[in-house]
N, C-alpha and C positions, 0 to 999 in steps of 0.2 A: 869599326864599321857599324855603322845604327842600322837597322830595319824597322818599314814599318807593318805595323801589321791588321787586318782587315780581315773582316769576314761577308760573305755572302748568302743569300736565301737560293736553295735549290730546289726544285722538283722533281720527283723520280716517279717512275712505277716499277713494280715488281710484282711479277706474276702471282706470286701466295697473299703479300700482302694489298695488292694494292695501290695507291696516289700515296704517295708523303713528303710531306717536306724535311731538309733538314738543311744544315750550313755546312758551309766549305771553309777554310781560314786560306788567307791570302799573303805570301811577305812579298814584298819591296825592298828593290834595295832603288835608291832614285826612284827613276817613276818606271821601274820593267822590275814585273812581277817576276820571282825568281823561283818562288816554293806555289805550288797549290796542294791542298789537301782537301780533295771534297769528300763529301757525305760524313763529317766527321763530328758534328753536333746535331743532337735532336729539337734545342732549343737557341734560341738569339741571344737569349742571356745566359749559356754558357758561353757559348762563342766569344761572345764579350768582354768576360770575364777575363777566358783565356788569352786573346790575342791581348787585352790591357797588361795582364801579368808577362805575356812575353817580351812585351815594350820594356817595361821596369826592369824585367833582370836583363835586360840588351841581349836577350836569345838571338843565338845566331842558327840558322835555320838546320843546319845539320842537325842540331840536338835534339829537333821538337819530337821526332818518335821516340827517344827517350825520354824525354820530361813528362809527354803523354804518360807513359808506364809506368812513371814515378806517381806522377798524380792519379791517377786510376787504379791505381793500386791500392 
C-alpha cells in the first residue's frame, strides 16, 4: 500500500508565547487523508525533508510516531 505524504503551514497562538507558525504532516492513502499530525515542525524544510524520506522508505502511517523518536533522538 503507497501513501502520500504532505505537509501544511499552520498558525497558532498560545497564551506565554504568543502567534507562531509551524507545519502539520499530512498522509494519503488515495485522495482521503488518513494521518494528520499537526504542530509538528517549526520549519517547511523540515517538514519537507521528513514527509520526502517517508515516501522513500514507503512508511506506513502507524509507524511515523516511532520513526519521529528514532530520528529525534
Amino acid at each position: 500500500m503507497i501513501y502520500r505524504y504532505t505537509y501544511e503551514k499552520e498558525s497558532y497562538h498560545h497564551i506565554d508565547i504568543g502567534s507562531y507558525t509551524s507545519y502539520a504532516v499530512k498522509v494519503y492513502k488515495d485522495s482521503k487523508c488518513v494521518e494528520y499530525l499537526p504542530d509538528l515542525f517549526d520549519e517547511a524544510k523540515k517538514a519537507l525533508r521528513f514527509t520526502r524520506l517517508c515516501e522513500a522508505l514507503y512508511m506506513e502511517p502507524k509507524y511515523i510516531y516511532d520513526f519521529l523518536d528514532i530520528i529525534i533522538k
